[in-house]
C-alpha positions as CSV (number, residue, x, y, z in Angstrom):
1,X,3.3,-20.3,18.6
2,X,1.2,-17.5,19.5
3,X,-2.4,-17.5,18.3
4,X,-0.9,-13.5,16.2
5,X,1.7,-15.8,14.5
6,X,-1.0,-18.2,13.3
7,X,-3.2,-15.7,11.9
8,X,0.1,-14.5,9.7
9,X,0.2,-17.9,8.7
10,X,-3.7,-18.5,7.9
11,X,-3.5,-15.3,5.7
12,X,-0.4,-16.1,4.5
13,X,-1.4,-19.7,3.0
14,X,-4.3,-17.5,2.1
15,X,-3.0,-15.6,-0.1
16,X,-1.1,-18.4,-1.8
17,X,-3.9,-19.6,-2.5
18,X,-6.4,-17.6,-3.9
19,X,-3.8,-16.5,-6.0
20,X,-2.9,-19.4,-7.7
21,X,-6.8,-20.1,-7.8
22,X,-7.8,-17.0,-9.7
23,X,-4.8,-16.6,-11.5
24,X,-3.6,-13.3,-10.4
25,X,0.1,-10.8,-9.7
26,X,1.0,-8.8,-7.3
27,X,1.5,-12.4,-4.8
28,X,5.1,-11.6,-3.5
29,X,4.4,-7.7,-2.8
30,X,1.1,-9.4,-0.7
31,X,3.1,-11.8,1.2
32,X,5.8,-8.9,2.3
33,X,3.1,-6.9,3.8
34,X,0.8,-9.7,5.1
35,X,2.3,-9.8,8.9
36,X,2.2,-6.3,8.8
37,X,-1.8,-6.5,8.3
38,X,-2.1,-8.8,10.7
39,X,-0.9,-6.6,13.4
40,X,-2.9,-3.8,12.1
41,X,-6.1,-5.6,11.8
42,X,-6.2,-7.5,15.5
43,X,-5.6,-4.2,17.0
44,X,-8.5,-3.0,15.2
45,X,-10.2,-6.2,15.9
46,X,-9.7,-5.7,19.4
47,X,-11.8,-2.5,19.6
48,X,-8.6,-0.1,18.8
49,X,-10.5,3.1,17.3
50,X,-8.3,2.9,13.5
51,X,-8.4,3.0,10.2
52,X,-5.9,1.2,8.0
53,X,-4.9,2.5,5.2
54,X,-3.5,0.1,2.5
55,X,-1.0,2.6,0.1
56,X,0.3,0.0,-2.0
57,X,-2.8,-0.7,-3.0
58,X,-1.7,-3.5,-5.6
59,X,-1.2,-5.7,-2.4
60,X,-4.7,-5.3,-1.5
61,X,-4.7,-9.1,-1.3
62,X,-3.4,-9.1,1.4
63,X,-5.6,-6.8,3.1
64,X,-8.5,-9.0,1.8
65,X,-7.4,-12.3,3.8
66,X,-6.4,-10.2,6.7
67,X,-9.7,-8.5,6.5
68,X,-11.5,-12.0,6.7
69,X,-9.0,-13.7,9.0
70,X,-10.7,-10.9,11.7
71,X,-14.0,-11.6,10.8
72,X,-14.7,-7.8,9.2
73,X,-15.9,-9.5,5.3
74,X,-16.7,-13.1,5.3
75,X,-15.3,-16.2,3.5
76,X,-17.8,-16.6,0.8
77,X,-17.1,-12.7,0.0
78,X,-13.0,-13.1,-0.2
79,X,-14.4,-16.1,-2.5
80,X,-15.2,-13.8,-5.5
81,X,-11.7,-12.2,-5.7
82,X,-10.6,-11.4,-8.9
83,X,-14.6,-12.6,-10.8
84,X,-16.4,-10.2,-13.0
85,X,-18.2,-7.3,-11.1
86,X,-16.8,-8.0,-8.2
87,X,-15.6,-5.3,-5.6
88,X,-13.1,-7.3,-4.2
89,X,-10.7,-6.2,-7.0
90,X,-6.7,-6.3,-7.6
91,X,-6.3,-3.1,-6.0
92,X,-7.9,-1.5,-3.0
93,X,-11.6,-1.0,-3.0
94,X,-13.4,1.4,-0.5
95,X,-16.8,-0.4,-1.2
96,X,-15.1,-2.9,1.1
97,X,-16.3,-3.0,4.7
98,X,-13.3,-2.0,6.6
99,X,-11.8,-0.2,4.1
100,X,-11.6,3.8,4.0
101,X,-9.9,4.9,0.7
102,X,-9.6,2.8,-2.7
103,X,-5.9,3.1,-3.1
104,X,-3.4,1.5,-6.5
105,X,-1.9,5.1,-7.8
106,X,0.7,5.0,-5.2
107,X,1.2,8.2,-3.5
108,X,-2.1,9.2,-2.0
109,X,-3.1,7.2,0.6
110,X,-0.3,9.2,3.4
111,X,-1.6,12.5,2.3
112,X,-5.3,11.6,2.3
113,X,-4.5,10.1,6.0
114,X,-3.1,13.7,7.2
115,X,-5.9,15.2,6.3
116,X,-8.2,13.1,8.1
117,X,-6.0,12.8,11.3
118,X,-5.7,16.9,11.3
119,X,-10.0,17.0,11.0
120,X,-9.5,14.7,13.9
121,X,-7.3,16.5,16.5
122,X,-9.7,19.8,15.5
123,X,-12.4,17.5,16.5
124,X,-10.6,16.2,19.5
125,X,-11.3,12.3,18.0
126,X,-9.0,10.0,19.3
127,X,-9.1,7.5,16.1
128,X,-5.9,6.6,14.7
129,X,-5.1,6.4,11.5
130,X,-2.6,4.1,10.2
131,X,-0.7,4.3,6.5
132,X,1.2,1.2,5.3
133,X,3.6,2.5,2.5
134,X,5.8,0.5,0.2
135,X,9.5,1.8,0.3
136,X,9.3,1.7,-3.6
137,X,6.2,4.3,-3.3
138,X,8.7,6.7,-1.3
139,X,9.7,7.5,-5.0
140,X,6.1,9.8,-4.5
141,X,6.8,13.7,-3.3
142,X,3.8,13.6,-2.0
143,X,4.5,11.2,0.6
144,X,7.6,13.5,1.9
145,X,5.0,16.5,1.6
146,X,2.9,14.9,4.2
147,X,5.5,13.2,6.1
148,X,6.9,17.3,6.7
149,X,3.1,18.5,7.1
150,X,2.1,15.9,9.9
151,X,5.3,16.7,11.9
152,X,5.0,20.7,12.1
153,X,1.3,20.0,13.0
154,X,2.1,17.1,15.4
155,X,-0.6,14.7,14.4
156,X,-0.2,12.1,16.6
157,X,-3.2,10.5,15.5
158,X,-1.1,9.3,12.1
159,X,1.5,6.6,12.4
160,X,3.0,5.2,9.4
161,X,4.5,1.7,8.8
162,X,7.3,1.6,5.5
163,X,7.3,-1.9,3.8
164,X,11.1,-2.2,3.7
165,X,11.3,-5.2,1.4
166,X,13.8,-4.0,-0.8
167,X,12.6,-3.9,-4.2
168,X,10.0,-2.3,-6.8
169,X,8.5,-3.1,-10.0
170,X,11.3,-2.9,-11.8
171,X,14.2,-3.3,-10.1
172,X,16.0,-2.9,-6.0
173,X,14.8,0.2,-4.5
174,X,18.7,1.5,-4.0
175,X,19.2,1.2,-8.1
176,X,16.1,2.8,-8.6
177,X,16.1,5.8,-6.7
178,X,18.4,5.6,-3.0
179,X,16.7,6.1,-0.5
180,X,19.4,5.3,2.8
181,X,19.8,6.2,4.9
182,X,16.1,6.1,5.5
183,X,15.6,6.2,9.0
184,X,17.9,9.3,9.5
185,X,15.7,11.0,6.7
186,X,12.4,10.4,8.3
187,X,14.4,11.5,11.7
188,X,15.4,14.9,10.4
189,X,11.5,15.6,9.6
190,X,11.0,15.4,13.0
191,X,9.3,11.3,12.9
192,X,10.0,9.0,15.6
193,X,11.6,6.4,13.7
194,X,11.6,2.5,15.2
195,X,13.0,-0.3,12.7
196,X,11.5,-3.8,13.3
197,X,11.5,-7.3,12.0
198,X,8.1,-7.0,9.4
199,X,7.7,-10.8,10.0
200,X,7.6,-11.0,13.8
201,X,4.5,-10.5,14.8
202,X,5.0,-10.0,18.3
203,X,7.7,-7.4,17.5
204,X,5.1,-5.8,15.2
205,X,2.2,-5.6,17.9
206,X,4.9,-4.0,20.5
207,X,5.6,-1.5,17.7
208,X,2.4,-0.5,17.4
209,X,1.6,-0.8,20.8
210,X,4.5,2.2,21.2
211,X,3.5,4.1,18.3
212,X,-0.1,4.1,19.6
213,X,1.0,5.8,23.1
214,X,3.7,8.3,21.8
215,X,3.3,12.0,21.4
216,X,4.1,12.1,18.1
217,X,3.6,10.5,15.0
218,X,6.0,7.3,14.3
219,X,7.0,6.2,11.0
220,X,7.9,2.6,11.6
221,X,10.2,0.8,8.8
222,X,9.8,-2.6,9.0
223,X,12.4,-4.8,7.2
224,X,10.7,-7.8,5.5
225,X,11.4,-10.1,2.1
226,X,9.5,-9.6,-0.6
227,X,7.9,-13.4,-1.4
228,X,7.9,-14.3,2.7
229,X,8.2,-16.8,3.2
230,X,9.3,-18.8,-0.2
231,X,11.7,-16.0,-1.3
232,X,14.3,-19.1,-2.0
233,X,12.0,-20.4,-4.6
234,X,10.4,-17.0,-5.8
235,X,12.4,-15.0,-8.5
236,X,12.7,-11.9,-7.1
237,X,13.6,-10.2,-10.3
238,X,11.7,-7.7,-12.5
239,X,9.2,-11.0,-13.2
240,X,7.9,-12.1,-10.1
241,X,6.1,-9.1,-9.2
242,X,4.0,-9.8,-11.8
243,X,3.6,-13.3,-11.5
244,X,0.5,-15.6,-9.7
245,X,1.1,-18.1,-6.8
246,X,1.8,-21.7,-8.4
247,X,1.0,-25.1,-6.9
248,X,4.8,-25.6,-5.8
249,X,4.5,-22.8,-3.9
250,X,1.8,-23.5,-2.1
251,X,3.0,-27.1,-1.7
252,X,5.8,-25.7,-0.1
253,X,4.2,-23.5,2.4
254,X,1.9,-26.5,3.6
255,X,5.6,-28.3,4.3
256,X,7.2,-25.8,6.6
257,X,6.8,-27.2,10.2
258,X,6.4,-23.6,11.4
259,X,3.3,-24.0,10.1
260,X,0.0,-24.1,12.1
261,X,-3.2,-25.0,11.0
């Protein structure tokens, strides 16, 4: 196992973790996204000029351990997750280090990135900026605004990633509000469009790795499961989104051989 695929796992178990410690929701929408962090946040680590932008900002879990699995906050500050006064909140916090817009109204974060990217290519900066969306969240006109904005003005500075998990708050994504076919939608406003495996983290990096060299921005919708990887023993009902890690769970992850300390 690659030393990529054990920092998924680290954050991962994480996750679980401070979650069931501190009592708190949102675990199964953190663990869809949490490979897709990783990835972001080692090419960052590895002196990739980026900023990561966390939309669904009620995952921002996620982005916490990922942020401390690279060394950018530190253990003892993930440790006050969740306490009174604390920034490291339930949603996204731009008092973070690392951390360039405090996102949790979904909708804002693609729009925001455009703007910056645009400032950018006027500058002639070469920092990329990188918007991780929840497919739930495409529900937003906003996000289709900027999506049709950032292709007429070819920003190839912006790259989006869509967690394609499948579900929202309240029910599946295609009950909700249909969105297929998806890729052929972001296609026709003039995206390159990839679809990946959102758990495989070498697949993620050579997305990124692609999306980093084109000429134009790339939306990549990356297919994951909502509750990765104890979807078999998460409801993945209306409930569970709302629901904390529990010992089982976490009992569970420390069982899979996969695993890797």
């Amino acid at each position: 196992m690659s030393e990529l695929q054990n920092a998924g796992w680290r954050v991962k178990r994480s996750i679980l973790s401070i979650s069931l410690d501190k009592n708190t929701p949102h675990v199964s929408s953190a663990l869809s996204c949490a490979d897709l962090l990783v990835g972001l946040l080692s090419r960052k680590k590895s002196s990739t000029l980026c900023e990561i932008y966390l939309s669904k900002g009620h995952a921002a879990l996620a982005l916490y351990c990922a942020l401390e699995e690279y060394g950018f906050i530190s253990t003892d500050d993930l440790a006050t997750y969740g306490d009174d006064a604390s920034i490291y909140e339930g949603h996204v916090n731009s008092r973070i280090p690392g951390v360039p817009l405090s996102t949790g109204s979904l909708g804002h974060a693609l729009a925001f990135a455009a703007g910056r990217a645009f400032a950018d290519a006027v500058d002639g900066s070469t920092l990329e900026h990188w918007v991780l969306l929840s497919d739930g969240e495409l529900d937003e006109g906003s996000n289709w605004e900027a999506l049709l904005l950032a292709s007429h003005m070819r920003l190839r500075g912006l790259n989006v990633i869509i967690d394609r998990n499948g579900f929202q708050s309240l029910k599946e994504t295609e009950s909700t509000l249909a969105l297929e076919p998806l890729a052929e939608k972001l296609s026709a406003f003039n995206w390159h469009v990839e679809e990946i495996d959102g758990h495989n983290l070498l697949e993620i990096d050579a997305a990124l790795e692609r999306a980093s060299s084109s000429s134009s921005p790339t939306c990549i919708i990356a297919n994951t499961i909502k509750g990765y990887p104890l979807a078999e023993i998460m409801d993945e009902g209306v409930l569970f989104h709302y629901r904390s890690a529990t010992g089982a769970h976490l009992e569970s992850f420390d069982s899979m051989k996969a695993y890797e300390a």
